[in-house]
C-alpha positions in Angstrom: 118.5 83.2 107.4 118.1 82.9 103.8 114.9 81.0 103.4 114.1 84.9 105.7 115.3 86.9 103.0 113.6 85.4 100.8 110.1 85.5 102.5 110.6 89.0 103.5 111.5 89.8 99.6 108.4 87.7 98.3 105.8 89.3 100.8 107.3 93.2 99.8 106.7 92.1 96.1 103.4 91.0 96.7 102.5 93.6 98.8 103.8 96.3 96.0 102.0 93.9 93.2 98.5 94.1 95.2 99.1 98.1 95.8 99.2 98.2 92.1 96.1 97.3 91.2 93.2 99.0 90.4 90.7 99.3 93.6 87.4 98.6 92.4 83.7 98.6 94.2 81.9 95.8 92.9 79.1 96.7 90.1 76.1 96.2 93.2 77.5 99.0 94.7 78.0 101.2 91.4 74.1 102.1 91.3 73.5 103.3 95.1 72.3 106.7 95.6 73.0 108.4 98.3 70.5 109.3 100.8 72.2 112.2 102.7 70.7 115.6 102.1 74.0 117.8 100.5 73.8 120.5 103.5 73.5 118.7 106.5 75.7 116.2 105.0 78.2 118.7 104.2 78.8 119.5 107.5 78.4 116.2 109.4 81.0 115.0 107.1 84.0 118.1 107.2 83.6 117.3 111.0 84.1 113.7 110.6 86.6 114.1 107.5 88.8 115.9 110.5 88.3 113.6 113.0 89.2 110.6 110.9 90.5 111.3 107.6 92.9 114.1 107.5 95.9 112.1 109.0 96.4 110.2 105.8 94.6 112.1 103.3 95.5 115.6 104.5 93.1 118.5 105.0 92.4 119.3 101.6 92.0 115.5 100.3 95.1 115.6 98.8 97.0 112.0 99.7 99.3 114.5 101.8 98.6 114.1 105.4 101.3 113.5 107.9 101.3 109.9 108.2 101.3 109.6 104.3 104.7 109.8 104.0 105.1 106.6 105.7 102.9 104.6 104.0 102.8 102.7 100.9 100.8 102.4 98.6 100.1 106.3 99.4 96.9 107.4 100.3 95.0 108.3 97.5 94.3 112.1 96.4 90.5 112.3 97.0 90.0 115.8 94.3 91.9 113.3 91.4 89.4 113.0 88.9 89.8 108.5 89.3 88.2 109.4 92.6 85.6 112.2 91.8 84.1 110.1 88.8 83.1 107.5 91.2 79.5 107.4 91.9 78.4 107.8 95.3 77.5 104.1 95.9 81.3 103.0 94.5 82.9 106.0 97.6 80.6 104.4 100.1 82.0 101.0 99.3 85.1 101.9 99.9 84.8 103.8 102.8 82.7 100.8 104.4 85.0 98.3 103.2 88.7 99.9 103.6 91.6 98.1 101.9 95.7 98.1 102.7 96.5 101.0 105.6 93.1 102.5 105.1 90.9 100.6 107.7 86.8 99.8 107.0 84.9 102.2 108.7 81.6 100.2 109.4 82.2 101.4 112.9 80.5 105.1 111.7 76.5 105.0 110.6 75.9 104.7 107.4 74.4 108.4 107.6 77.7 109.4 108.9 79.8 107.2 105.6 77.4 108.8 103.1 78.5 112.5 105.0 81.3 112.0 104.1 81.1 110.7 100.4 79.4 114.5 100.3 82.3 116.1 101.9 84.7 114.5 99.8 82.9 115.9 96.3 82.9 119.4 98.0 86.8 119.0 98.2 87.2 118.3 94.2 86.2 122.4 94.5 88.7 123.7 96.7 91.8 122.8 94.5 
């Protein structure tokens, strides 16, 4: 039972160690443009933001939706300025890639990921 507690304890410490640091894309994916044009992007994206995103991030990108408050770390606010002065290529990485609760999403096109790195800089406007 103890040799439990201990586990448990060490695995919750790691866990909250790894949530601590700092998320970054590697330097290959720093210098990507994206592809996308901005309008049709714009909208494929808000559609897909919806369907997918919203949950944990809430509707206006905030780290605030519904299942947020269960998870930890917290979803990150998309409309912080860490996030918006990401370059495209570093947003695509990390939507392709995923990391803790937020899950890779290779399963969308890459037209559809680079929608919504467009959707999500439209967001840092509606503060």
């Amino acid at each position: 039972m103890k040799r439990a507690i201990v586990t448990v304890a060490m695995l919750v410490w790691v866990s909250m160690a790894m949530a601590a640091v700092e998320w970054k894309a590697p330097a290959s994916a720093k210098a990507i443009k994206n592809p996308v044009e901005k309008a049709s992007g714009l909208k494929v994206g808000q559609s897909l933001f919806q369907e997918n995103c919203v949950i944990c991030h809430g509707k206006g990108g905030k780290g605030d939706g519904e299942a947020a408050a269960a998870m930890n770390p917290k979803p990150k606010s998309l409309i912080s300025q860490a996030v918006q002065l990401q370059t495209d290529g570093e947003i695509f990485w990390k939507i392709s890639e995923g990391r803790d609760a937020m899950p890779p999403w290779k399963n969308l096109s890459e037209k559809e990921r680079w929608s919504l790195v467009i959707y999500l800089r439209s967001l840092a406007g509606k503060k």
